[in-house]
N, C-alpha and C positions, 0 to 999 in steps of 0.2 A: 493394454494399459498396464502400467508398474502397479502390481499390487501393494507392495511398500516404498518409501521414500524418504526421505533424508533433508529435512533443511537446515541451511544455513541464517541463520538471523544475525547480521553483521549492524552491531548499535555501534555506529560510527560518531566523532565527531569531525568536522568541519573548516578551513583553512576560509575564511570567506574571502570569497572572487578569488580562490587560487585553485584553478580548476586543476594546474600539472599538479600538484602535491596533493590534492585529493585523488587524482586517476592513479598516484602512483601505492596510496595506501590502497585503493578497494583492487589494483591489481595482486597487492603484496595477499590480501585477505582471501581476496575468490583463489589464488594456487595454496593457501589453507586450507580452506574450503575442501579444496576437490582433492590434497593430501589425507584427510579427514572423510574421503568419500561420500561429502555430501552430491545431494545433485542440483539440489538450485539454491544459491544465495541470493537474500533479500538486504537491498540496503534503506538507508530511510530518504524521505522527505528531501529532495533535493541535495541528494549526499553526494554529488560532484562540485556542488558552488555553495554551500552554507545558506543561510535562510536569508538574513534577514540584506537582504541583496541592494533593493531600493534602485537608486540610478546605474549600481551597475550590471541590471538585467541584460540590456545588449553586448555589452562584451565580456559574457561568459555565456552566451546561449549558443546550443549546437543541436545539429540534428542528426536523427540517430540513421546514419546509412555510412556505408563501408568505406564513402572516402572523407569520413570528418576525420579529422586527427583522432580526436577522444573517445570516439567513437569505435575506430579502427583497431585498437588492439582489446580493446573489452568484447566485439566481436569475435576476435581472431580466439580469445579467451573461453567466450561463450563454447563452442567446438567442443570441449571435453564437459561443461557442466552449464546448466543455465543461470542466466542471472537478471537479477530484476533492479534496475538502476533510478536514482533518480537524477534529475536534472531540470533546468531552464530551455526550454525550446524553443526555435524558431523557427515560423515554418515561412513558407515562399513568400508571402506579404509582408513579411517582418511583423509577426504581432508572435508575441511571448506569451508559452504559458509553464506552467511549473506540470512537470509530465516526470510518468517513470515507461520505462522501456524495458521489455520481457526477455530478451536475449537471447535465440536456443540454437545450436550446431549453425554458431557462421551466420545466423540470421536474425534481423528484428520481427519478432515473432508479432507483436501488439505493442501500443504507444497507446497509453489513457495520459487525457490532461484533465488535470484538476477542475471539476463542475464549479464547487462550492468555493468561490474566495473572498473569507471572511473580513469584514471591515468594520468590526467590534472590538471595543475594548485594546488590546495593545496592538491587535490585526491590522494590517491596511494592506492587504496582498490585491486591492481591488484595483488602486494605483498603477501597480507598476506590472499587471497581468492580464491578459485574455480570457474567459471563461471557457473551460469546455464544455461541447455540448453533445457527446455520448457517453453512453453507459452501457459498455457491450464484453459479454464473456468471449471468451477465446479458447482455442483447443493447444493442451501442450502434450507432451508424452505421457506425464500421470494423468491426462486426462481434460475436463474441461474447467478452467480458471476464470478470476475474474480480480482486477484492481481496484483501490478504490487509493485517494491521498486526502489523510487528515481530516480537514473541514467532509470532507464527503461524507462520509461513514458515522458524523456527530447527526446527519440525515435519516430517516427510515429507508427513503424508497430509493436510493441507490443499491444498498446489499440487496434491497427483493429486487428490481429488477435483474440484477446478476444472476439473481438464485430462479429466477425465472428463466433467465437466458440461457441454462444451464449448468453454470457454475455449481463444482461440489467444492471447489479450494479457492475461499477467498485473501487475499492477500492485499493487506491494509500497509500502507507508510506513512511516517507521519514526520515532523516537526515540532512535537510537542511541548512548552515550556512549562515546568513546573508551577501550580497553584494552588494556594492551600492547603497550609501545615493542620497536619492532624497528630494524633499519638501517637500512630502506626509506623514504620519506614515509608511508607508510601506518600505520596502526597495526594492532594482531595483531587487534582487535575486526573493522577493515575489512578486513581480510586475509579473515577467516575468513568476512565476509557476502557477498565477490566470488565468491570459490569454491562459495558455496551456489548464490547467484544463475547462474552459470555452470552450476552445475551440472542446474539445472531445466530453463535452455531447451533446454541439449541431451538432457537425457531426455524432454523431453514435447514438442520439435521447435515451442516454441513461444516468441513475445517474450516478455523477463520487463524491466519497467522499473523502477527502485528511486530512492525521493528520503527522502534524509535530513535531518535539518535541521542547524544549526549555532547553533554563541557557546556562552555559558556560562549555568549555571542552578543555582541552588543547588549549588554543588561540581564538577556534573557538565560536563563536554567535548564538546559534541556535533561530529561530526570530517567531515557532509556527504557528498562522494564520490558522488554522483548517479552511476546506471551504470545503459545497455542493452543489454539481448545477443539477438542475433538466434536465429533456430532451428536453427542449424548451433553455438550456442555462443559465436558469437566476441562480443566487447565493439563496438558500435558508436557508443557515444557515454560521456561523461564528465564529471562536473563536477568543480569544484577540491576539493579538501579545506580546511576550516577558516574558510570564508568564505560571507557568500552571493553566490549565482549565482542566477542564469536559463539553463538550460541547453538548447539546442533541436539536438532530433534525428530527422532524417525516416527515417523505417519503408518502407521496400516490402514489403506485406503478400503481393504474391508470392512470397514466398519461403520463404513456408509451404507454398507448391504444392511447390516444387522440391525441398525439405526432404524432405518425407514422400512425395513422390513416388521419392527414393531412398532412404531411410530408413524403413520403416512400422512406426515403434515404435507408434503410434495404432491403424492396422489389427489388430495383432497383440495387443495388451493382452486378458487374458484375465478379463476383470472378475467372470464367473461364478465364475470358479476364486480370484478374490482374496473375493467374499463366502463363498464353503464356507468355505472357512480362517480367517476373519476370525469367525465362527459359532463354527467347532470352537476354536478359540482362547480364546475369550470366557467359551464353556462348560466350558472347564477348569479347576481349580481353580487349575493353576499359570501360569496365562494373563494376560493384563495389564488393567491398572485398565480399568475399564469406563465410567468416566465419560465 
């Protein structure tokens, strides 16, 4: 495993439903990227087709193997650096979900679709999408990883179960639209995802990397804010708010040793004891949804 590492946080905006001109910005980005010697660029929340999609989910959905068009050279791509993609998918039955795809030498390494799609407040991703339904880390050259997209990660038990499966680098994307003006440059929406994301790496003593996207889209503000936080917690890298960036930030993956080597939240987790209770719960009548 790479002792150190190098990302790329690509806070992209968006051409909606113009998947050629978005593949040919994150192509323009990742030989950036990997000019800049990163080794894996991150894009956001659906950064091949723009968000707020609605009926045109089926014709911009692709799927990630070597002979989709859009597919085909972001692969060919992947070969010198990895890349974590988002998009609409479709898979054999024709059912759509909004998925990012891990990219590494020439291959789709892992494909997560989105668990959680929210249908709150300006959300209706419940509409025009399929739920996923795993939650599983995956092995890359730095090691063992894990996804999660937007709505997931406003969750607890998706980052633990990653952090259980493994996972010491989690890699969040999102779609975020700006909410709630505060004093700060920030807004109350980014306020509240810094503190989540802060929150994970120091309970589960692991990276957590986040890329948002940016501009405008049918009404909505996306407000960007790319951020890394080490396994002690603290924020080690940054991107601007309200713009796009290329943001590059190197990881020393030792510091996962030295982390849990003073800290053994990981040793001590009592997973047995979190299945009894998550059973006795379930099996209760006054227990929580079960889907």
């Amino acid at each position: 495993m790479h002792m150190k590492m190098t990302l790329a946080l690509a806070q992209t905006t968006a051409v909606l439903g113009g998947v050629s001109q978005n593949l040919e910005k994150h192509l323009s980005l990742i030989t950036q990227a990997k000019r800049d010697s990163a080794d894996l660029v991150i894009f956001p929340e659906l950064s091949l087709t723009g968000y707020a999609l609605q009926d045109l989910v089926p014709t911009v959905a692709h799927r990630p193997t070597a002979d989709d068009p859009v597919f085909k050279p972001l692969l060919e791509a992947s070969k010198d650096i990895d890349i974590l993609v988002g998009f609409a998918e479709e898979d054999i039955r024709s059912r759509f979900f909004i998925s990012a795809a891990y990219l590494s030498r020439g291959e789709t390494v892992h494909v997560h679709r989105k668990v959680y799609l929210p249908t709150y407040g300006l959300f209706d991703e419940g509409r025009f999408f399929a739920w996923g339904d795993q939650i599983r880390a995956f092995d890359t050259r730095f090691g063992r990883a894990g996804v999660l997209i937007c709505e997931d990660f406003w969750h607890s038990s998706p980052p633990h179960l990653l952090w259980l499966d493994g996972a010491d680098l989690f890699l969040f994307t999102s779609s975020s639209p700006g909410r709630g003006l505060t004093s700060e440059p920030a807004l109350g929406s980014s306020i509240w995802v810094d503190r989540v994301l802060q929150a994970y790496s120091a309970l589960f003593t692991s990276f957590v990397a986040h890329t948002n996207r940016v501009g405008f889209e049918d009404g909505l503000n996306f407000w960007g804010g790319a951020s890394v936080y080490d396994p002690n917690g603290i924020e080690i890298g940054r991107g601007p708010y309200h713009e796009e960036a290329l943001t590059l930030v190197e990881l020393d993956l030792n510091q996962l040793h030295r982390t849990r080597a003073r800290l053994p939240l990981l040793r001590d987790e009592r997973t047995g004891l979190t299945i009894r209770e998550m059973q006795r719960i379930l099996s209760s009548k006054d227990g929580i949804n079960g889907r």
